[in-house]
N, C-alpha and C positions, 0 to 999 in steps of 0.2 A: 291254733289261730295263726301262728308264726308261717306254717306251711300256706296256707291260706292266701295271707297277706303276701309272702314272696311269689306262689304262682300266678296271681292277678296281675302281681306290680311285674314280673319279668317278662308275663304275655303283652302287658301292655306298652313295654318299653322297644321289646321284640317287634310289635307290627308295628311301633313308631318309626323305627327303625326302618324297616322294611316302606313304609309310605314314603319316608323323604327318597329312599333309592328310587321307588318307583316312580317318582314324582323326575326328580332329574334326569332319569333316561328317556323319560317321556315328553321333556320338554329340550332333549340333546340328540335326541336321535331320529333322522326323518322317518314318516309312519310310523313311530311308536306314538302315539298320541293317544291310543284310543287304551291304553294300557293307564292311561294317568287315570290314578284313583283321586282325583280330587272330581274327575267328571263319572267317576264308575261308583261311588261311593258317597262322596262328599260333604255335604255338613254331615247328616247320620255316620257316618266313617268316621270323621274326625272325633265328634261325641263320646262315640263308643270306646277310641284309643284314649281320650284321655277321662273320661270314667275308669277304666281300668286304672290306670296312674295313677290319679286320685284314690282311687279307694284304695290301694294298696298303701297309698303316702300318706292317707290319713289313717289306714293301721295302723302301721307303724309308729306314728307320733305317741299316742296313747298306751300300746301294748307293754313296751319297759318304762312304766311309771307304774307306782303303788295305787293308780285306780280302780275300780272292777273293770274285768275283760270286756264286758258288754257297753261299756264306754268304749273301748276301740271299735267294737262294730259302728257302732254312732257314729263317730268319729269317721271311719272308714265310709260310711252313706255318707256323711257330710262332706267329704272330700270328695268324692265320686261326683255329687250334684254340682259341688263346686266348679271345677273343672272340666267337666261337660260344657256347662256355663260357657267357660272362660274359651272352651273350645268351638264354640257356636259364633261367641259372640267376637271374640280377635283373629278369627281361622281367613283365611284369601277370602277374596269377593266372588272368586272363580276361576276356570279355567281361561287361557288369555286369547 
């Protein structure tokens, strides 16, 4: 499960990562524009990046505690949904 929870959370830290670069070249550099993943991807992109995150960071809360492991899967959908969420609903309004 451990494996699990870090390959989710490091992909999805990884294309975070990768979104905000994209995002500043794209809004720093004349005719890269069409490279911004906020207009190539956008709410669904965002979503998906921080589902990852979530589920990985709700693994992990659970997974070293003396509870059954199948509580951290819980846990890890429940952070996933969370953060999706939280990604939907606080993410830009758009491209400008």
């Amino acid at each position: 499960m451990t494996l699990l929870f870090f390959g989710v959370l490091f992909t999805g830290i990884a294309l975070a990562g990768i979104w905000m670069v994209a995002v500043a070249v794209a809004r720093g550099v004349d005719g890269a524009s069409r490279y911004d993943p906020e207009r190539r991807w956008g709410v669904a992109g965002r979503m998906v990046i921080s589902a990852c995150i979530g589920f990985g960071m709700g693994g992990f809360a659970i997974l070293y505690t003396d509870l059954p492991p199948a509580l951290s899967l819980l846990s890890a959908l429940i952070g996933a949904v969370a953060l999706a969420w939280v990604g939907r609903t606080f993410g830009p309004s758009g491209p400008e």
